[in-house]
MARBA-3410 file (N, C-alpha, C, O; in Angstrom, 1 decimal):
101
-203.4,-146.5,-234.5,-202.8,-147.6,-233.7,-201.5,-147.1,-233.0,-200.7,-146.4,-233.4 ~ -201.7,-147.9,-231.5,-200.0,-147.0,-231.1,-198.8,-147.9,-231.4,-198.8,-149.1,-231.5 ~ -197.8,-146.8,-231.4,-196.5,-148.0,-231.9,-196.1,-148.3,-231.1,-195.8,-147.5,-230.2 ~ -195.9,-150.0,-230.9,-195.0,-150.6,-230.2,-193.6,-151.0,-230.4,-193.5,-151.1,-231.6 ~ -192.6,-151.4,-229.9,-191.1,-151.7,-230.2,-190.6,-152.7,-229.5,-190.2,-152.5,-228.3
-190.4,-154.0,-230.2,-189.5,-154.7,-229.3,-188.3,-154.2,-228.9,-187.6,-153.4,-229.4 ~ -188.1,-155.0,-227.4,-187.0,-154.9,-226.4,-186.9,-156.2,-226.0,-187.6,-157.0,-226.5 ~ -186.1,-156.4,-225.2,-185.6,-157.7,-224.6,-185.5,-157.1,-222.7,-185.0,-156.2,-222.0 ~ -186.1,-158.3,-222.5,-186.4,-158.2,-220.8,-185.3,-159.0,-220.0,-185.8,-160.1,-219.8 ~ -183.9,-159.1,-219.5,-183.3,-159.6,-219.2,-183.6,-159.6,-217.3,-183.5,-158.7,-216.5
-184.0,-161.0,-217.2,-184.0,-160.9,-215.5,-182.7,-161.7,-214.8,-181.9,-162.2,-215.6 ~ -182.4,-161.7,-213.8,-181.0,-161.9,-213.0,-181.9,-161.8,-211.5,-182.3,-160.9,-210.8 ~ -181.8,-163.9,-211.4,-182.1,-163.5,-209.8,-180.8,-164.1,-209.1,-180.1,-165.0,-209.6 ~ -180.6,-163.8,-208.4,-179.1,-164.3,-207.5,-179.4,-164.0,-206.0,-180.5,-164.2,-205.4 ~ -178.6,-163.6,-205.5,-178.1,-163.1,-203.8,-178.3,-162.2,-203.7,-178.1,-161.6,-204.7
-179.1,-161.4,-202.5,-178.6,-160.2,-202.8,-177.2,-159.2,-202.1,-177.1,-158.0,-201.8 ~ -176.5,-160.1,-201.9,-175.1,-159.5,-201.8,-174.3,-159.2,-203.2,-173.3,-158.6,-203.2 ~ -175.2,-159.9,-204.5,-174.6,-159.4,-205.7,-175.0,-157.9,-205.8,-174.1,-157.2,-206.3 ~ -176.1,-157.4,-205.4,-176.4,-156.2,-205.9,-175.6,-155.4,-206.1,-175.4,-155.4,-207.4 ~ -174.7,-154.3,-205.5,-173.9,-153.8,-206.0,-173.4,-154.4,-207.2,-174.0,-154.0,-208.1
-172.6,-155.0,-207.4,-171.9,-155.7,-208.2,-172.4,-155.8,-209.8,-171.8,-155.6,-210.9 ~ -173.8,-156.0,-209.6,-175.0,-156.1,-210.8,-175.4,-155.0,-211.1,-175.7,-154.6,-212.3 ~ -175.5,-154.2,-209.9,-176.0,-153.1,-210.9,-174.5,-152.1,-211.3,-174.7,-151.0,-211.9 ~ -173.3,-152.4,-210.8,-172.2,-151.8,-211.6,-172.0,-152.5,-212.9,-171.5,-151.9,-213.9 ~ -172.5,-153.7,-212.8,-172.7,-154.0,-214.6,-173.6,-153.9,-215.5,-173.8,-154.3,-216.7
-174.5,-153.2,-214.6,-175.8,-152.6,-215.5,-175.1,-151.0,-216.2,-175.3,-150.5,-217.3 ~ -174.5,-150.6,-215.3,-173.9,-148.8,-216.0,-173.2,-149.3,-216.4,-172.7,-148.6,-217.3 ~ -172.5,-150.8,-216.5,-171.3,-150.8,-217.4,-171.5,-151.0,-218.9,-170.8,-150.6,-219.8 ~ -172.6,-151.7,-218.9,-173.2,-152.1,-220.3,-174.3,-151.1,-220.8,-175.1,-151.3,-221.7 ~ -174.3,-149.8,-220.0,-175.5,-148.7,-220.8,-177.1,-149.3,-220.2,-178.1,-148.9,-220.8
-177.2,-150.0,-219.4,-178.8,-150.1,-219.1,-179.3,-149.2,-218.3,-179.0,-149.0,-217.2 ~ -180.3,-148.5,-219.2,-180.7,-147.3,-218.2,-182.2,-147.8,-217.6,-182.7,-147.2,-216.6 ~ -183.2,-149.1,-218.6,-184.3,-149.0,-217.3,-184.0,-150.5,-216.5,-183.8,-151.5,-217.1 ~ -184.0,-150.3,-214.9,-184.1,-151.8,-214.6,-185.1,-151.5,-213.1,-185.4,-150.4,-212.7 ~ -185.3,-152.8,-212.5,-186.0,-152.5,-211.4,-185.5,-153.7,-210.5,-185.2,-154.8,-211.1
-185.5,-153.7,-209.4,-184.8,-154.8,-208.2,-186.1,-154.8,-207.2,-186.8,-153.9,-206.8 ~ -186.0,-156.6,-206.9,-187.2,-156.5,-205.9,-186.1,-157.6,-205.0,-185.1,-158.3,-205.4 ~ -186.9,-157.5,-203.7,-186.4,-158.9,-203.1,-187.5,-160.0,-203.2,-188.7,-159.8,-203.2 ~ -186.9,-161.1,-203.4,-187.5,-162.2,-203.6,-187.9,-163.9,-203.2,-187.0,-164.4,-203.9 ~ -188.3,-164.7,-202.7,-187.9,-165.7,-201.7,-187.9,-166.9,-203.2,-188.3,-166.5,-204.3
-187.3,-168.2,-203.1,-187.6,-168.9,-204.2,-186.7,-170.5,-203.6,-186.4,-170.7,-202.4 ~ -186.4,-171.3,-204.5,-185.5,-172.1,-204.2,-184.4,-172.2,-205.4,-184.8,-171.6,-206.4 ~ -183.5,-172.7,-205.4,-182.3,-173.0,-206.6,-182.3,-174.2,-206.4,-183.1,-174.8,-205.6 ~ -181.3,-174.8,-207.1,-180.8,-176.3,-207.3,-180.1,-176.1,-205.8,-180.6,-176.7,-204.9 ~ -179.1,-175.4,-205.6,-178.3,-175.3,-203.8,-179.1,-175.7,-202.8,-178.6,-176.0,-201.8
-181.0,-175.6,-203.0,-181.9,-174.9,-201.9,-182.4,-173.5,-201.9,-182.4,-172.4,-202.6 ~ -182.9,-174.1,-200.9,-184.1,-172.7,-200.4,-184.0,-171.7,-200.2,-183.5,-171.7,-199.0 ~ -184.1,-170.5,-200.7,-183.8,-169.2,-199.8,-184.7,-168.4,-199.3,-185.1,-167.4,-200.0 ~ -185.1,-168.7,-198.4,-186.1,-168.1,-197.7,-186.1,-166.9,-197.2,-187.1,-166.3,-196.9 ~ -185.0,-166.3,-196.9,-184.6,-164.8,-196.6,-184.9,-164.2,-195.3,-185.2,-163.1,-194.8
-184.8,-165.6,-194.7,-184.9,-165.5,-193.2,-183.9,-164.4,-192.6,-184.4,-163.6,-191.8 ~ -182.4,-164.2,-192.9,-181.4,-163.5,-192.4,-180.8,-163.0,-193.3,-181.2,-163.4,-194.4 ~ -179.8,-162.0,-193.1,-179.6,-161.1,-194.4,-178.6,-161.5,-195.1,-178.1,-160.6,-195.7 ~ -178.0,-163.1,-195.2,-176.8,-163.8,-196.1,-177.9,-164.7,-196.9,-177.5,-165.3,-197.9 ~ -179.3,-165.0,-196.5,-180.0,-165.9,-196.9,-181.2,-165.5,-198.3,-181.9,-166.1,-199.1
-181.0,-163.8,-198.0,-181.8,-162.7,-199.2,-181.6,-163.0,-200.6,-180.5,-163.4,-200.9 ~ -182.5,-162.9,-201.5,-182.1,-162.9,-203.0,-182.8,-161.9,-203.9,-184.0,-162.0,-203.9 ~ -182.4,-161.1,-204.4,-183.1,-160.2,-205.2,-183.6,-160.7,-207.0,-183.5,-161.8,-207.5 ~ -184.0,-160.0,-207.4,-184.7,-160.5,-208.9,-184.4,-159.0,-209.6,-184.9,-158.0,-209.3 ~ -183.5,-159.2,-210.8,-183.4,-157.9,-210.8,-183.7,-157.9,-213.1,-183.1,-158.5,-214.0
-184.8,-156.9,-213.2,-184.8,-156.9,-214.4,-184.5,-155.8,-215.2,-184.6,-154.6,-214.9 ~ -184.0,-156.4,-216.3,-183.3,-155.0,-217.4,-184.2,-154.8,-218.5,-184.3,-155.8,-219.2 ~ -184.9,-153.9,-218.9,-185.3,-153.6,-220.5,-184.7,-153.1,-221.5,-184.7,-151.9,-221.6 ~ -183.9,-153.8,-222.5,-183.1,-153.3,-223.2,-182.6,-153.7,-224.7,-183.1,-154.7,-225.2 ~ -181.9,-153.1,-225.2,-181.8,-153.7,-226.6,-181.3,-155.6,-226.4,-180.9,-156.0,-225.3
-181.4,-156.4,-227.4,-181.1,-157.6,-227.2,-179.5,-157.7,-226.8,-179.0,-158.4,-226.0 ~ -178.8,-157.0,-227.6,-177.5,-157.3,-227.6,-177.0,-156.7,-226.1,-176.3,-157.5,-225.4 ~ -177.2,-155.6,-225.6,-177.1,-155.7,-224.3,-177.5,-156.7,-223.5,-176.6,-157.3,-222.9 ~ -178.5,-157.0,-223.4,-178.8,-158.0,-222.7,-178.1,-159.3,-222.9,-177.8,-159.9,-221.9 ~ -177.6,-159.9,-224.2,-176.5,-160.9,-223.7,-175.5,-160.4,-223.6,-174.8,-161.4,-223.5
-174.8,-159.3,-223.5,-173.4,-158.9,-223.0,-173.9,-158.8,-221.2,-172.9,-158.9,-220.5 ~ -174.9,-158.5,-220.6,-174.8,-158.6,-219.5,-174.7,-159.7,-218.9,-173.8,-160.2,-218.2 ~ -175.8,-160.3,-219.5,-175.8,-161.8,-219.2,-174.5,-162.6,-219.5,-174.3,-163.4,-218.6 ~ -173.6,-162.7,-220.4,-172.7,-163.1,-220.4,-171.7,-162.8,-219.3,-171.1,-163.8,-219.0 ~ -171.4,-161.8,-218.8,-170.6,-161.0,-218.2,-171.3,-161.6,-216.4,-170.5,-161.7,-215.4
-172.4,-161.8,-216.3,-172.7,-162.1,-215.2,-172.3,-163.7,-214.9,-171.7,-164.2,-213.9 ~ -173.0,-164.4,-215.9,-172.8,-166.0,-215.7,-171.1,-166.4,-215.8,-170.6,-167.3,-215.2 ~ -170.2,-165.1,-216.9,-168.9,-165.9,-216.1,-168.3,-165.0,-214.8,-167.4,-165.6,-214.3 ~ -168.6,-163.8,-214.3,-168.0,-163.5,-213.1,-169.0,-163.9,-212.2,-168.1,-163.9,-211.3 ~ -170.0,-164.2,-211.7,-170.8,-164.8,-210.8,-171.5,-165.7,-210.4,-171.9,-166.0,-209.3
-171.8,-166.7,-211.9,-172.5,-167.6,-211.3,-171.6,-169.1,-210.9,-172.1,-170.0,-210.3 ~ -170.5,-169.1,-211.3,-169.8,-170.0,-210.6,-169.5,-170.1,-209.1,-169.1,-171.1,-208.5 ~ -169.8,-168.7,-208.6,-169.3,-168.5,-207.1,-171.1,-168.2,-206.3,-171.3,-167.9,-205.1 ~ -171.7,-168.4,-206.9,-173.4,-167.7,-206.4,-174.2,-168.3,-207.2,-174.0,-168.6,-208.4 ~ -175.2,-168.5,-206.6,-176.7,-168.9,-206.9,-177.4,-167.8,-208.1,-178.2,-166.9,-207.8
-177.1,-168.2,-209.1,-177.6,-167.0,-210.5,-178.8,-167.8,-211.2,-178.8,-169.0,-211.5 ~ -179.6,-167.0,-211.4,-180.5,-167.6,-212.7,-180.4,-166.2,-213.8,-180.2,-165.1,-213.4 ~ -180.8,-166.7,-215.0,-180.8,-165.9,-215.6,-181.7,-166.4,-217.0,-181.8,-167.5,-217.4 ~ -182.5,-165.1,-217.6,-183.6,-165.5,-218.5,-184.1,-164.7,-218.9,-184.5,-163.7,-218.2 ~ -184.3,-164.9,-220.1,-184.7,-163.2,-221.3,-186.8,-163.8,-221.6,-187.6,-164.8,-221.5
-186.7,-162.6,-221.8,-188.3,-162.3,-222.9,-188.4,-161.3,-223.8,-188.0,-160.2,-223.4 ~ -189.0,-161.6,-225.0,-189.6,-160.6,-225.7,-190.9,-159.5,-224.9,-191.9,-159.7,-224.2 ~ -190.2,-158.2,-225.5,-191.3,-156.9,-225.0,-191.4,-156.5,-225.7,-190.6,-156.6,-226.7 ~ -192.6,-155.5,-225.5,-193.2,-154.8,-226.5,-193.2,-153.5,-225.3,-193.3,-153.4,-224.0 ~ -192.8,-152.3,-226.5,-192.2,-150.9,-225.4,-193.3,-150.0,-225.9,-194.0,-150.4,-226.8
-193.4,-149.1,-225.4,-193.8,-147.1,-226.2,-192.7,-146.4,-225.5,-192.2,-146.6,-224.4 ~ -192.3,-145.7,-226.3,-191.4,-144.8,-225.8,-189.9,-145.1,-226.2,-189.0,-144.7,-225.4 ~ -189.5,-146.0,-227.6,-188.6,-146.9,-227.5,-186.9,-146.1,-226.9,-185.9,-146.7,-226.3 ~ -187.2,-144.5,-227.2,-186.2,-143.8,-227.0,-185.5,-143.9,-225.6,-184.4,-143.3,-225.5 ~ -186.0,-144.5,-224.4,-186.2,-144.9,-223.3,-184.8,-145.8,-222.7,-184.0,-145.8,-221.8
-185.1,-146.6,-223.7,-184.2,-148.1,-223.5,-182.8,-147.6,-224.4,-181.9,-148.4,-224.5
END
C-alpha cells in the first residue's frame, strides 16, 4: 500500500496586484510548494472579470504543514484583506513525498 500524509491546502484568491506581496509571505513563512493561476469570479465588492489589468485576480495555493498555513493566513487577512478583495480557505490532503512540503 503507498503511504500517504496529510497536509493542509491553503488557497488565497485576491487581486492580482497582491501577488508579490503573497508570495513574499509565502518565503516568509517557509512554503516551498504553491502554484498561482489567474482567475475570473465575483466577491461580495463584485465582479472581476479581468477585463483590464486593475480588474485581474489570481488564486493562489499553498501545500503545507497546518500550522503554516494559519500563520499565513492569519498574516494575510490582517495585512490585506481589509484593503483588498481576499478569500481565503483550507482543505485536507493527502501527499507522497511528505518530505516535499
Amino acid at each position: 500500500m503507498i503511504a500517504k500524509h496529510i497536509k493542509t491546502k491553503l488557497t488565497v484568491i485576491a487581486e492580482s496586484a497582491l501577488e508579490p506581496r503573497l508570495l513574499a509571505e509565502l518565503k516568509r513563512h517557509h512554503a516551498h510548494v504553491w502554484t498561482i493561476s489567474e482567475v475570473r469570479g465575483a466577491f461580495p465588492e463584485g465582479e472581476r472579470s479581468g477585463d483590464w489589468e486593475a480588474d485581474r485576480t489570481i488564486e493562489v495555493r499553498v501545500i503545507c504543514e497546518p500550522a503554516t498555513a494559519d500563520a499565513i493566513a492569519e498574516a494575510v487577512l490582517q495585512k490585506y484583506a481589509p484593503h483588498y478583495s481576499v478569500v481565503v480557505h483550507f482543505g485536507e490532503v493527502q501527499v507522497l513525498r511528505p518530505e516535499r512540503f
